[in-house]
NUGUNU-834950 format. One line per field, with one value per residue (C-alpha): residue number from 1; x, y, z. Coordinates in nm, 3 decimals, always signed. Layout:
<sites>
seq	c(NUM|...)
c1	c(X|...)
c2	c(Y|...)
c3	c(Z|...)
</sites>
This chain:
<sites>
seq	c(1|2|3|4|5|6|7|8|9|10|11|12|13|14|15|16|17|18|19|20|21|22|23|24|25|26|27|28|29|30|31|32|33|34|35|36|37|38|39|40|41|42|43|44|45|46|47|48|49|50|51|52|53|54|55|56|57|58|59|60|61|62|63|64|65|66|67|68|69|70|71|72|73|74|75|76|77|78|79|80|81|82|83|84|85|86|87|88|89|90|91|92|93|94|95|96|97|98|99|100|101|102|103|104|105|106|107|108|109|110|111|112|113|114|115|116|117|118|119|120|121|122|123|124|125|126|127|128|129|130|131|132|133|134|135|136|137|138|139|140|141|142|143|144|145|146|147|148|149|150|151|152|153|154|155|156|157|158|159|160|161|162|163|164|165|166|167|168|169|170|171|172|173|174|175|176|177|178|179|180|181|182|183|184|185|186|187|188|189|190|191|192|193|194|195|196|197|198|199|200|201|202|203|204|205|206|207|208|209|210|211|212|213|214|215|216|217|218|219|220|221|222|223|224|225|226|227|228|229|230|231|232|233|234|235|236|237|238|239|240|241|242|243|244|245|246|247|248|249|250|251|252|253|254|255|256|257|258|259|260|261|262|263|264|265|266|267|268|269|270|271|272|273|274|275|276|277|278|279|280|281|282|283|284|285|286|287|288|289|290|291|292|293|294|295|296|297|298|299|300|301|302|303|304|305|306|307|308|309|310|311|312|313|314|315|316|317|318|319|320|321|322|323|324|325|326|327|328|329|330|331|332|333|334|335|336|337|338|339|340|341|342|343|344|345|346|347|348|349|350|351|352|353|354|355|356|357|358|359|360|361|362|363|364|365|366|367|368|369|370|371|372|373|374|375|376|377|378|379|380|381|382|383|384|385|386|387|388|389|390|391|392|393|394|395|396|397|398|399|400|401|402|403|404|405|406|407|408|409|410|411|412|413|414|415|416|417|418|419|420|421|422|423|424|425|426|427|428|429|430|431|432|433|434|435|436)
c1	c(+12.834|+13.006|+12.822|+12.439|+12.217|+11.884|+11.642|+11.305|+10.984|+10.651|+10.424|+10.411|+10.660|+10.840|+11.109|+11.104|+11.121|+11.469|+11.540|+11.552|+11.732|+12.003|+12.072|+11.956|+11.742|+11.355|+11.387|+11.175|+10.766|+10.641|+10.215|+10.010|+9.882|+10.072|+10.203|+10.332|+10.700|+10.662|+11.010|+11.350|+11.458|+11.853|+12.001|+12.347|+12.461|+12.781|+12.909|+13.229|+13.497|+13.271|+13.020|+12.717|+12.417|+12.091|+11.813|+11.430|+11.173|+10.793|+10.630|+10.661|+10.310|+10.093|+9.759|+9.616|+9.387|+9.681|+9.728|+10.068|+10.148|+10.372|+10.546|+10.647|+10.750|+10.962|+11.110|+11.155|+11.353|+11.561|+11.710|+11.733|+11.972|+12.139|+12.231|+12.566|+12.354|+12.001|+11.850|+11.474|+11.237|+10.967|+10.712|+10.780|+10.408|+10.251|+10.491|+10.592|+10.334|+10.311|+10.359|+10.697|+10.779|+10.659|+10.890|+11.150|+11.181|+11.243|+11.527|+11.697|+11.695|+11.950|+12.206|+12.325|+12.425|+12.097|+12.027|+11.691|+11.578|+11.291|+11.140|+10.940|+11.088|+11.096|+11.160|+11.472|+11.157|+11.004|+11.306|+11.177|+10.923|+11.225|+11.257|+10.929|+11.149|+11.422|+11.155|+11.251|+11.560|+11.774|+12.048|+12.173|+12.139|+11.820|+11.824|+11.574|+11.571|+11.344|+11.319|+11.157|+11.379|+11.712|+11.809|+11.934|+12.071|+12.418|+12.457|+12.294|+12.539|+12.817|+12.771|+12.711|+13.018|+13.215|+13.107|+13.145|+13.457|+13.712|+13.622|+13.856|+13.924|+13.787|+13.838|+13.521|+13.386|+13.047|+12.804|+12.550|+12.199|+11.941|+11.524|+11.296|+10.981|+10.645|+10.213|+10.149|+10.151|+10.357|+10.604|+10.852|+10.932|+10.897|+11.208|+11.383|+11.329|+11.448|+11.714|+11.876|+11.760|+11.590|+11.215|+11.379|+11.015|+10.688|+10.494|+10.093|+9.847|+9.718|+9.839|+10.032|+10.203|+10.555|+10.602|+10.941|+11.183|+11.391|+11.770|+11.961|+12.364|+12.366|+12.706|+12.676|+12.826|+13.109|+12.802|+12.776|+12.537|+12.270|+11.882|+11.605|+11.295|+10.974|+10.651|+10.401|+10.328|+9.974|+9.819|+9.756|+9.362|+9.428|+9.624|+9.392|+9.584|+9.874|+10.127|+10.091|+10.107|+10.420|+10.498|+10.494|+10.695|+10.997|+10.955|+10.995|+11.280|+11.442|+11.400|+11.574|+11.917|+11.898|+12.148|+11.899|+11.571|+11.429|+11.053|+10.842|+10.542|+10.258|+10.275|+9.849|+9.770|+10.063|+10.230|+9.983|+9.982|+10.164|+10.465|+10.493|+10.505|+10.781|+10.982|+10.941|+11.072|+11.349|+11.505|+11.447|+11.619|+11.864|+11.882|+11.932|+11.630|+11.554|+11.170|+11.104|+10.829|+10.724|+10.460|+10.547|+10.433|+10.074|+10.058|+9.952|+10.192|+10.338|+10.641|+10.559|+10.436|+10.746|+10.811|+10.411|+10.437|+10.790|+10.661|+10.388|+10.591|+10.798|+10.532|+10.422|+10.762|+10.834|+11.066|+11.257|+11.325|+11.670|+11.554|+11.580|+11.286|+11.342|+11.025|+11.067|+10.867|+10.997|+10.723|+10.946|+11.262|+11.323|+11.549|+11.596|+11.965|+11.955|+11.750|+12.057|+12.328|+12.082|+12.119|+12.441|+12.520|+12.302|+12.474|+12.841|+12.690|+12.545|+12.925|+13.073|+13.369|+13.486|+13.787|+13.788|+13.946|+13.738|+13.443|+13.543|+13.659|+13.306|+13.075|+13.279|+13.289|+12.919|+12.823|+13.061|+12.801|+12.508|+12.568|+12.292|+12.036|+12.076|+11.855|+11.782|+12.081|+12.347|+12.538|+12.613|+12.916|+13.012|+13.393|+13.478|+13.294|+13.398|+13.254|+13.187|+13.352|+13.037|+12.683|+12.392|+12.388|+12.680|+12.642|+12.809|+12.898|+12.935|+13.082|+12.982|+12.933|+12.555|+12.435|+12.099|+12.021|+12.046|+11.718|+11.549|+11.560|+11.915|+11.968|+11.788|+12.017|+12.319|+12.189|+12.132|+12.447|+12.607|+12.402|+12.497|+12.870|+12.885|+12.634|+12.414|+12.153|+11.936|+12.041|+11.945|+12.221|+12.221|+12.346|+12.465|+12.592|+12.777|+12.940|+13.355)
c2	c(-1.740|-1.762|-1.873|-1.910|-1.820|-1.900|-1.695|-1.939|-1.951|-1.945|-1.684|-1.336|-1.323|-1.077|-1.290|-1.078|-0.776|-0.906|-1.007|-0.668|-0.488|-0.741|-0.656|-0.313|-0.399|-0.421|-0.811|-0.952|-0.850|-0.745|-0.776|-0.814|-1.128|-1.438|-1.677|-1.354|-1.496|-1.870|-1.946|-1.898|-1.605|-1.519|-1.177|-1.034|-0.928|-0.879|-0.753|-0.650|-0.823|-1.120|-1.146|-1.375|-1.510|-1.466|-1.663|-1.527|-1.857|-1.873|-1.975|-2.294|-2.391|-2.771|-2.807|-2.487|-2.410|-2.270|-2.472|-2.393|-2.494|-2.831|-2.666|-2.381|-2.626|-2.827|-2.497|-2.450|-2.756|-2.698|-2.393|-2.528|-2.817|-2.609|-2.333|-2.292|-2.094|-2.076|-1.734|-1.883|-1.556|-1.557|-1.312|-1.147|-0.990|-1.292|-1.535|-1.926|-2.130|-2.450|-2.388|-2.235|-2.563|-2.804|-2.617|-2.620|-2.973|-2.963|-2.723|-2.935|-3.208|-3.073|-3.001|-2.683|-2.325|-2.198|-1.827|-1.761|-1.408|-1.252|-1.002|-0.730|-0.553|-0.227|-0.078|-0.192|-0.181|-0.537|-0.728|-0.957|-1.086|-1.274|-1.524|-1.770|-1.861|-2.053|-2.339|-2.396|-2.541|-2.414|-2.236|-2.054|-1.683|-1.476|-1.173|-0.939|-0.757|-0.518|-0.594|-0.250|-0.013|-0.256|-0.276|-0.565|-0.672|-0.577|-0.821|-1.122|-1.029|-1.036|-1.347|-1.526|-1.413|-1.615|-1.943|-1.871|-1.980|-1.731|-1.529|-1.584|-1.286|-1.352|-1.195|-1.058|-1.108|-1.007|-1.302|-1.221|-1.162|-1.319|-1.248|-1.505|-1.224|-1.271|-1.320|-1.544|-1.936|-1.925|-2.207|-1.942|-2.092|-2.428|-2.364|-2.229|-2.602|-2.758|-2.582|-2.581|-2.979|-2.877|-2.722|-2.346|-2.205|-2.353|-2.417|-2.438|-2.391|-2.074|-1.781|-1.560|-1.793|-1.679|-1.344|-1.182|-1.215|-1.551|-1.550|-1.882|-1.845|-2.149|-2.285|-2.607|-2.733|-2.503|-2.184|-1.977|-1.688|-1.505|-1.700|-1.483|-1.587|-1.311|-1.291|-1.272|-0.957|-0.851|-0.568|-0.310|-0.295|-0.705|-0.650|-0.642|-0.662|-0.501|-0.816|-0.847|-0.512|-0.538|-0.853|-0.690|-0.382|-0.602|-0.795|-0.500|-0.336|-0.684|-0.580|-0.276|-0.480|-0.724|-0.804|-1.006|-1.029|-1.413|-1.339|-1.638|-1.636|-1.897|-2.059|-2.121|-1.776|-1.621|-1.318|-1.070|-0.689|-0.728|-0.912|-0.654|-0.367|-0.593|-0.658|-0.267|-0.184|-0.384|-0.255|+0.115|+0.030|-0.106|-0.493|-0.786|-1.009|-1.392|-1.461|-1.792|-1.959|-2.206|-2.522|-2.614|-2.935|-2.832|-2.716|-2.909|-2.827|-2.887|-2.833|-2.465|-2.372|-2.239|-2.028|-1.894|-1.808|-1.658|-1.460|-1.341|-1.243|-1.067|-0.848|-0.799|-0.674|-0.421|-0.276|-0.510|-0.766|-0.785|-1.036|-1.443|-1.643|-1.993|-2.267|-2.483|-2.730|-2.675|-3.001|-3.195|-3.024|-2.914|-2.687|-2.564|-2.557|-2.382|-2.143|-2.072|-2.065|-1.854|-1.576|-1.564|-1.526|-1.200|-1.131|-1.174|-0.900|-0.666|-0.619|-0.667|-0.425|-0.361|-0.243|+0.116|+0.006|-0.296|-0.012|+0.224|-0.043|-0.203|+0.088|+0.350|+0.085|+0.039|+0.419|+0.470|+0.186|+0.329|+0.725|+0.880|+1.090|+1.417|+1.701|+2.054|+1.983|+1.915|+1.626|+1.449|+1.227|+1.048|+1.054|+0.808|+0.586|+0.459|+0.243|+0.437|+0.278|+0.261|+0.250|+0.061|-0.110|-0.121|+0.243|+0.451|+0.755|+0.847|+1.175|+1.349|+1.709|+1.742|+1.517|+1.672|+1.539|+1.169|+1.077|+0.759|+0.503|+0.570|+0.505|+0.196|+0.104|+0.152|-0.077|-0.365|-0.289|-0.338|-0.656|-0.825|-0.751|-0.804|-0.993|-0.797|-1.039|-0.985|-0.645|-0.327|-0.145|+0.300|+0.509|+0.890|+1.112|+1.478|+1.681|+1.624)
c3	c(+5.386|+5.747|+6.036|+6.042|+6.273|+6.290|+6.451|+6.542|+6.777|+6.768|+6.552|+6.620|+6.944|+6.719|+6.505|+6.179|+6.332|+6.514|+6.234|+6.059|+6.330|+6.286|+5.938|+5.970|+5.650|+5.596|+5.435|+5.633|+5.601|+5.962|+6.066|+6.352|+6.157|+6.266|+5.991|+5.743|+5.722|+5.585|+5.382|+5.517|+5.504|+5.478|+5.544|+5.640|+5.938|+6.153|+6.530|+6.543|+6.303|+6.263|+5.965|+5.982|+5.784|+5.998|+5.919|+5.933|+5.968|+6.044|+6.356|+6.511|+6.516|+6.562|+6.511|+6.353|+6.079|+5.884|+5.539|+5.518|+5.882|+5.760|+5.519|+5.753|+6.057|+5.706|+5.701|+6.024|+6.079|+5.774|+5.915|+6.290|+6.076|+5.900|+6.173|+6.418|+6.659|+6.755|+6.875|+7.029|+7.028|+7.312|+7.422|+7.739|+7.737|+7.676|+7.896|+7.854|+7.704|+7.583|+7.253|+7.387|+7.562|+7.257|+7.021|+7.308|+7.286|+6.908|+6.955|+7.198|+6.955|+6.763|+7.013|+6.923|+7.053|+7.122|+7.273|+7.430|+7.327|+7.591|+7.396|+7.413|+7.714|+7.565|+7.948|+8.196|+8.488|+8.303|+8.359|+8.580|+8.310|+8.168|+8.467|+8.359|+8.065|+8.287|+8.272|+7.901|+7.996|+7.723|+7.862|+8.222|+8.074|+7.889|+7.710|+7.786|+7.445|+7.263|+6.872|+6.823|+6.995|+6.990|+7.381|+7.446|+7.098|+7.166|+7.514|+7.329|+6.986|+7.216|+7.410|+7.044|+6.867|+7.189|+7.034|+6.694|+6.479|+6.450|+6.146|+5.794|+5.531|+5.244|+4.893|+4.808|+4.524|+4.320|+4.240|+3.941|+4.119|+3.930|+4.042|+3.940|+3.872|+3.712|+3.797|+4.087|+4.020|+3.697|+3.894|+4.038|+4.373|+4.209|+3.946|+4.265|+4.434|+4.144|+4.056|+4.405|+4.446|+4.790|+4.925|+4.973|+4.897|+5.000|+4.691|+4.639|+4.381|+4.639|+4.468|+4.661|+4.883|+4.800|+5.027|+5.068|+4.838|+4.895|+4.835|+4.778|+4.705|+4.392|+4.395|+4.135|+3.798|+3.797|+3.830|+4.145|+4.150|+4.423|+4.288|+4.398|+4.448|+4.503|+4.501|+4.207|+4.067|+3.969|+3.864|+4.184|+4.194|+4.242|+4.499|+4.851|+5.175|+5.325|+5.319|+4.940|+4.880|+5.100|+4.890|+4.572|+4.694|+4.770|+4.446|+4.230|+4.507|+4.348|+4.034|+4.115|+4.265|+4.018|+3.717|+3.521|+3.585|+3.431|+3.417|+3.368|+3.179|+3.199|+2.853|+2.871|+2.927|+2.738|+2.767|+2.902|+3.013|+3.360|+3.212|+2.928|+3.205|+3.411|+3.086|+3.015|+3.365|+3.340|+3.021|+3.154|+3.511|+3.265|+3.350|+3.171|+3.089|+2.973|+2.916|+3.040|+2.879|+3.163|+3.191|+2.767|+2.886|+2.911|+2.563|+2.195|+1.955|+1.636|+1.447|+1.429|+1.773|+1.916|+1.637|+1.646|+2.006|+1.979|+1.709|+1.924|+2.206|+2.007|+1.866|+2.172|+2.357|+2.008|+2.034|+2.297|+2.046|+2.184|+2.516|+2.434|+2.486|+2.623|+2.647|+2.991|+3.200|+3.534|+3.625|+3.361|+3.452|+3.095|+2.978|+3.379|+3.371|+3.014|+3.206|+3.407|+3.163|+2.952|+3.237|+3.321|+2.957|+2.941|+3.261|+3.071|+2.796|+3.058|+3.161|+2.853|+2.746|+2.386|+2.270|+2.061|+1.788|+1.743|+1.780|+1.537|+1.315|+1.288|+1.292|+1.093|+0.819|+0.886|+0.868|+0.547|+0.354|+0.536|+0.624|+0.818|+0.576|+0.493|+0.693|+0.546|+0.320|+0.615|+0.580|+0.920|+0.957|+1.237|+1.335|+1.633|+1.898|+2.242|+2.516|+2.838|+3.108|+3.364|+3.368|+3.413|+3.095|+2.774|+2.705|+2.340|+2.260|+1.874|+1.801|+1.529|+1.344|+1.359|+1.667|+1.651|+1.296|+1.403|+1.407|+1.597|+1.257|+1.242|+1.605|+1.561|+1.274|+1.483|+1.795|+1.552|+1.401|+1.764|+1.856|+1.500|+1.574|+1.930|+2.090|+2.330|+2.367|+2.622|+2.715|+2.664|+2.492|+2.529|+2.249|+2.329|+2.014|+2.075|+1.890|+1.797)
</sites>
């Protein structure tokens, strides 16, 4: 990941929307409210030949009303541990306060690089504003800066990149993205914890505590992939302030980047309407998908139950009977890691390639038992298949005399035909027929 650097302070002083200019993104969720950002937030950035991870945190804050105020400061002092440099965000408008100072003294515990960035000088004239800040005692220089128009960004870059490591090529390579998606409270940022054996997202019973989408690089038992945590998706005439609407908008952007989407269903109140549009989505933006039946531990059940409610999904999801279903307690930690191995599997068919003559051997022989029915007396026979080399999802084309007269049954006959052969699960597969 290269260097970190961890951008902290106290609420609203402007942190997220530093944050954004830095890795000329919109990652991070920006309101007037304080207390919007409240996980760590990691994002990519570089200056010159060096590449960095920046960090996004919540405000610093002691003694508010906030519920989630420990779990932020936890968060807080996660990344301030885990950081090479510190970038400390005050309010030039505002000036020092003790808030300012309290957190100051937490910084300085940890004895590391730290920048002190005066924002909110959006004019050369306010300058002077910066000089209060001295009393922090963190450093001989400030950096007047202005998150929303970007002056200043360059000098403080600059003077960072001196103390950081000289930078080391390395061969890039593409990890598998997986997004954790589903309704609020089904246990998404709780698998997250689990998995990654540490408190990356704050978890409550409050729905909607989980607001921008959380990425974690999982390097562990020979697997390394990008986890993605988002926020729960509901139903839009649920949704009732800006910041989830916000939330929601970078949970299904996810979606969008994604390889293969794991939604996670509450196993007590079953698959219902909003998971059925998510699965939908996904297998027309063309991603792989795992269902993940979560909180099995909650349920009475027999020898048969898995089978009933598998059943039921299945009818449900018609004609996406192609995506596995796996039953987890993420309280119990069962099944987790099968999760895992379950995704990156569907993530290995997404990209799978296969051979033409292994193609043409299969299907043609396939076809020949099975040709496709006859229309207004025209017979229609299909003379070679290939693989198309890109796309969003294993794509086919079948040439043939009459592509017209291949009708949807047929189609569907084909696509199983593929899937028996060749293993597709969990992917949506697209066939294409033209004429020889």
């Amino acid at each position: 990941m290269g260097a970190i650097i961890a951008v902290v302070g106290r609420p609203n002083v402007g942190k997220s929307t530093f944050f954004n200019r830095l890795t000329e993104s919109r990652l991070a969720i920006m309101d007037d409210v304080s207390g919007v950002t409240r996980d760590r937030l990691y994002g990519q950035a570089s200056w010159g030949k060096y590449n960095f991870t920046l960090v996004d945190t919540g405000g610093y804050i002691i003694g508010s009303d906030d519920v989630f105020e420990g779990e932020i400061r936890h968060q807080v002092e996660v990344a301030l541990d885990e950081a090479d440099v510190i970038i400390f965000v005050v309010d030039a408008q505002v000036g020092i306060t003790d808030m300012d100072r309290e957190f100051a003294n937490v910084v300085r515990k940890y004895k590391k690089n730290v920048f002190i960035a005066v924002n909110k000088i959006d004019e050369p004239i306010n300058s002077y504003l910066t000089a209060d800040f001295y009393q922090l005692g963190l450093g001989d220089k400030l950096y007047p800066i202005s998150s929303a128009n970007g002056s200043g960004t360059g000098e403080i870059l600059e003077d960072i990149i001196k103390v950081l490591p000289e930078p080391i090529e390395e061969e890039k390579t593409k990890l598998p993205k997986i997004a954790i998606l589903g309704r609020p409270n089904v246990g998404k940022s709780s698998f997250v914890n689990v998995l990654t054996g540490q408190n990356r997202s704050i978890v409550t019973d409050i729905a909607g505590t989980t607001r921008d989408a959380l990425h974690t690089h999982y390097n562990a038992f020979g697997k390394e992939f990008i986890l993605i945590d988002t926020a729960g998706i509901r139903k839009k005439s649920k949704v009732h302030d800006d910041i989830e609407f916000y939330s929601v908008m970078r949970a299904l952007r996810v979606l969008e980047t994604a390889d293969v989407c794991v939604i996670m269903v509450d196993a007590e109140r079953g698959l219902e309407s909003q998971d059925v549009n998510l699965i939908g989505l996904a297998d027309k933006k063309g991603k792989g998908v795992v269902i993940m039946v979560n909180k099995w531990d909650l349920i009475e059940k027999d020898t048969q139950t898995m089978k009933k409610i598998t059943e039921e999904i299945e009818e449900k999801i018609k004609p996406m009977t192609y995506i596995p279903i796996i039953f987890t307690s993420v309280l119990n930690k069962q099944r987790i890691f099968q999760t895992m191995e379950l995704a990156l599997e569907v993530y290995a068919n997404k990209y799978k390639k296969i051979s033409t003559s292994a193609l043409n051997n299969v299907m043609l022989e396939a076809i020949e038992k099975y040709p496709p029915p006859a229309l207004k007396g025209k017979y229609v026979k299909i003379k070679y298949i290939t693989q198309l080399p890109e796309g969003s999802r294993p794509t086919f084309l079948f040439f043939c005399n009459l592509p017209q007269y291949i009708k949807l049954p047929y189609q569907r006959y084909l696509e199983n035909k593929l899937r028996e052969t060749f293993d597709f699960k969990g992917v949506p597969v697209q066939l294409f027929f033209r004429k020889k």
